[in-house]
C-alpha positions in Angstrom: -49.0 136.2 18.7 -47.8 139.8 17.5 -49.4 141.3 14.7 -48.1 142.6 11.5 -48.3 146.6 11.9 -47.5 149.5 9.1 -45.1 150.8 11.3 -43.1 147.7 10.4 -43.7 147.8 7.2 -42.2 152.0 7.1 -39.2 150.3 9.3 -38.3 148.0 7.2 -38.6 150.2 4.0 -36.7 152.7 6.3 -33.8 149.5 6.9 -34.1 149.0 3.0 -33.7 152.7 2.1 -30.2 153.6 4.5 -29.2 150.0 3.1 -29.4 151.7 -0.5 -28.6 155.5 0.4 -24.8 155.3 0.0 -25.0 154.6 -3.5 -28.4 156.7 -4.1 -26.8 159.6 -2.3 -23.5 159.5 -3.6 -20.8 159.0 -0.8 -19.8 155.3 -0.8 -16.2 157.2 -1.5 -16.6 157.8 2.6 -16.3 153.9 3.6 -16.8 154.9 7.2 -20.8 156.7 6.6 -21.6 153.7 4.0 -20.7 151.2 6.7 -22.6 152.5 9.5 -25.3 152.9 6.9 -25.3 149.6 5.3 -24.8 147.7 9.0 -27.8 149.8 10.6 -30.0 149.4 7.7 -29.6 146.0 7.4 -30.3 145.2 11.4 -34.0 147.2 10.8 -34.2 145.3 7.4 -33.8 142.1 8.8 -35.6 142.3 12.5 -38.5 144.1 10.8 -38.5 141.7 7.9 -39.4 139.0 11.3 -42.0 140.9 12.4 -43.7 141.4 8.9 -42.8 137.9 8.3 -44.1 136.8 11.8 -41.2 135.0 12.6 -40.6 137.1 15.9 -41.2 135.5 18.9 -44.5 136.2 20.9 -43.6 138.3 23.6 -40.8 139.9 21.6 -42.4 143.1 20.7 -40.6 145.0 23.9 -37.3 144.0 23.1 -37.7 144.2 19.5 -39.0 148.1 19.5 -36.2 148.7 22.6 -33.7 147.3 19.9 -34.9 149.7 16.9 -34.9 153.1 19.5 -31.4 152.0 20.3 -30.7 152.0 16.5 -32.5 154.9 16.1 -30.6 156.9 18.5 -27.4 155.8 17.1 -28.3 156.6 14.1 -28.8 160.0 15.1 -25.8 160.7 16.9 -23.8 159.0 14.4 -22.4 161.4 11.8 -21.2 162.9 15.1 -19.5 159.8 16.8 -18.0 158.8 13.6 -16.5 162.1 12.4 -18.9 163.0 9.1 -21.2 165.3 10.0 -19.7 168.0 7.5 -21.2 165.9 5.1 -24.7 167.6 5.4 -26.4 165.0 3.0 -25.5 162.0 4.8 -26.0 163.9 8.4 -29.4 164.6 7.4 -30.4 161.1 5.9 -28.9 159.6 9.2 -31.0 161.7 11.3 -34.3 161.9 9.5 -34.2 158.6 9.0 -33.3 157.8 12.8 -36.2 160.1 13.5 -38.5 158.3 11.6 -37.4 154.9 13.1 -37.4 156.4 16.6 -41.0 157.9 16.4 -42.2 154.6 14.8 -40.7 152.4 17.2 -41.4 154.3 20.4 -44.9 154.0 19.1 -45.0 150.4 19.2 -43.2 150.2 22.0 -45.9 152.2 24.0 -48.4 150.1 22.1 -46.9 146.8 23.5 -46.0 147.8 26.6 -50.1 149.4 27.5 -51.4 146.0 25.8 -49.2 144.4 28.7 -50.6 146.7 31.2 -54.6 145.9 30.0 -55.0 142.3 29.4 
């Protein structure tokens, strides 16, 4: 059975945080960043909220983490993709907080996938 870990405790605050930037921030008037915002913060809300919650899966932990460093990169290359990275605020909340989330889940990731390896 997976364990609870901090890291998906700071993931899921992360999830709750971009879910909640738009209006802390300022730019829900730009429907496109609040979007990408609210729909990626609310995928690391939710699949963290199953790990915290243990409700994942034993075995998921690969594909779970594989899932969040795909979310992380998008989030990083997303002001790009989606035409607002003039809008240095929001360009720099999507990538530190992709950062974060990319850090956290390669992490556990590596954890997961060396546990597989040793026993």
């Amino acid at each position: 059975m997976a364990t609870t870990r901090w890291q998906d405790w700071i993931k899921l605050l992360l999830g709750l945080w971009l879910v909640a930037s738009p209006w802390v921030l300022g730019y829900t008037l730009y429907h496109t960043a609040t979007a990408n915002a609210c729909a990626v913060g609310a995928a690391l809300t939710l699949s963290n909220f199953m790990g915290v919650a243990k409700l994942n899966a034993p075995g998921q932990e690969v594909f779970k983490e594989t899932g969040h460093i795909a979310l992380a990169g998008w989030l990083i290359i997303s002001p790009y993709a989606l035409d607002f990275a003039s809008l240095q605020n929001v360009t720099g909340n999507a990538v530190a907080t992709g950062a974060a989330t990319l850090v956290l889940a390669a992490w556990q990731l590596l954890d997961a996938l060396l546990a597989k390896t040793s026993g």
